[in-house]
C-alpha positions in Angstrom: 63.1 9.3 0.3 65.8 11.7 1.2 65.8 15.2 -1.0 69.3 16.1 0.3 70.7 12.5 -1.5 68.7 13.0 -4.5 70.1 16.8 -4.7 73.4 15.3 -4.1 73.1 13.2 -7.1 71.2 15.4 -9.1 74.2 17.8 -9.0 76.6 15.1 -9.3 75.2 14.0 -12.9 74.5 17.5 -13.8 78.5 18.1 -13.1 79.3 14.9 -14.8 76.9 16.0 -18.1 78.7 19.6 -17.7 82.1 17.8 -17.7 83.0 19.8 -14.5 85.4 17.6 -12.5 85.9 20.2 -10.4 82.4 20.2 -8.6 82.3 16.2 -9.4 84.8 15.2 -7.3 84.4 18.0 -4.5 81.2 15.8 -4.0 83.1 12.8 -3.1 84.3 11.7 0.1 88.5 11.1 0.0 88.0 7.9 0.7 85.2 7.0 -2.0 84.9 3.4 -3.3 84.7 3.2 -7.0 83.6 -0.1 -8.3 84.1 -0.5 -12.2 81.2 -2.5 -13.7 83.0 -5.8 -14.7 85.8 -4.4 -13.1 88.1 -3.9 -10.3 87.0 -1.8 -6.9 89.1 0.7 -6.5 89.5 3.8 -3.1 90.1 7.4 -2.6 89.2 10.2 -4.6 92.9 10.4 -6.5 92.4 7.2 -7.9 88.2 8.0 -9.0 89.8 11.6 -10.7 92.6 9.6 -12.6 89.8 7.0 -13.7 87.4 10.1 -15.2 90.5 11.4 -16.8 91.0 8.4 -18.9 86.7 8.4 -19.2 87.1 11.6 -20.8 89.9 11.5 -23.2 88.3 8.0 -24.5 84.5 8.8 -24.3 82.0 11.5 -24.9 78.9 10.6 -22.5 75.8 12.2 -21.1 73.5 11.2 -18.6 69.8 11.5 -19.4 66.2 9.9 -18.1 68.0 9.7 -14.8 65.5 8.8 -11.7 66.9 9.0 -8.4 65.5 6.7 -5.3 66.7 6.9 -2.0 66.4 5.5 1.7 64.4 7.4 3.8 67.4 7.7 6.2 69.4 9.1 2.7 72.7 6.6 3.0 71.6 4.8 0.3 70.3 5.5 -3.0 69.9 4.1 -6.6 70.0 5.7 -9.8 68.6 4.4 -13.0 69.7 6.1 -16.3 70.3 6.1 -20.2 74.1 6.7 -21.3 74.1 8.7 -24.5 77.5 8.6 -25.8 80.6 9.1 -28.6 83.7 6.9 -28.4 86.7 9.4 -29.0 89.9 6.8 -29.0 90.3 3.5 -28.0 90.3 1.8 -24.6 92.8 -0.6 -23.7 91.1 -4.0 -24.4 88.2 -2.7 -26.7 87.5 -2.3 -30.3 88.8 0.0 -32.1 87.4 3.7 -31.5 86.6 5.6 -34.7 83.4 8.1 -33.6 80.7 5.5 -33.0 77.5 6.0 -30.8 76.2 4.7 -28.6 72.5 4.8 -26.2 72.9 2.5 -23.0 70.8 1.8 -20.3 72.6 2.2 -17.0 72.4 1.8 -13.0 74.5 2.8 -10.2 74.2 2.2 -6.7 75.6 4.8 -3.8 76.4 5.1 -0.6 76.2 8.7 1.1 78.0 9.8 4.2 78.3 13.2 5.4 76.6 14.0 2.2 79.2 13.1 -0.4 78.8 10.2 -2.5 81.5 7.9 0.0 80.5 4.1 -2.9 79.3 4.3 -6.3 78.8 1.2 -8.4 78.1 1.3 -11.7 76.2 -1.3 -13.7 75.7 -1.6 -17.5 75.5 -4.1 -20.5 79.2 -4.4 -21.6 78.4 -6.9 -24.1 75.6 -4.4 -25.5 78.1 -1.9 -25.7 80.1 -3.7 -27.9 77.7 -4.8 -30.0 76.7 -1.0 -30.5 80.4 0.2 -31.4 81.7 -2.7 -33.3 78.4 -2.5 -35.8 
């Protein structure tokens, strides 16, 4: 296991918990690949910081129980986590937003290069999601 890609992605969910885009996206290549669970794959670090943008006006989210596993060579690594989280306001497509919590059990997969975080692809129950915010 590589400890430079699990310090990379330790400090990129610590940044994501503090909310600081700033240091979350400087750990990004420009040319990162974004794939949406359930969702479209979309490239380059504009289009990743207009995609948080919406993430954080809709949705109040922390990242805990996170383990980290990586290639030896450190190009690839997964994490496994638990999404705490509030929805603020609605999402195009979803139910209605009105406060509701929410505790999710999450994955994402990476691809490091030149280490930044150059793929990240994010995997969670969407159908569990809505089941938690529509009770």
């Amino acid at each position: 296991m590589s400890q430079a890609t699990v310090q990379l992605l330790q400090k990129y969910y610590e940044a994501f918990n503090a909310q600081d885009m700033d240091t979350f996206l400087s750990l990004l290549t420009d040319d990162v690949i974004h794939d949406i669970n359930q969702g479209d794959r979309e490239v380059g670090k504009d289009t990743f910081s207009a995609f948080m943008d919406r993430m954080n006006k809709n949705y109040k989210e922390t990242i805990v129980d996170i383990v980290v596993m990586s290639n030896e060579a450190g190009d690839r690594a997964a994490v496994e986590f638990t999404v705490l989280g509030e929805y603020l306001a609605t999402d195009e497509g979803l139910p209605e937003a009105n406060g509701q919590t929410y505790k999710l059990p999450a994955g994402a997969f990476f691809d490091i290069r030149d280490g930044k975080v150059a793929r990240v692809t994010n995997y969670y129950n969407l159908e569990d999601w809505i089941a938690q915010v529509s009770a």
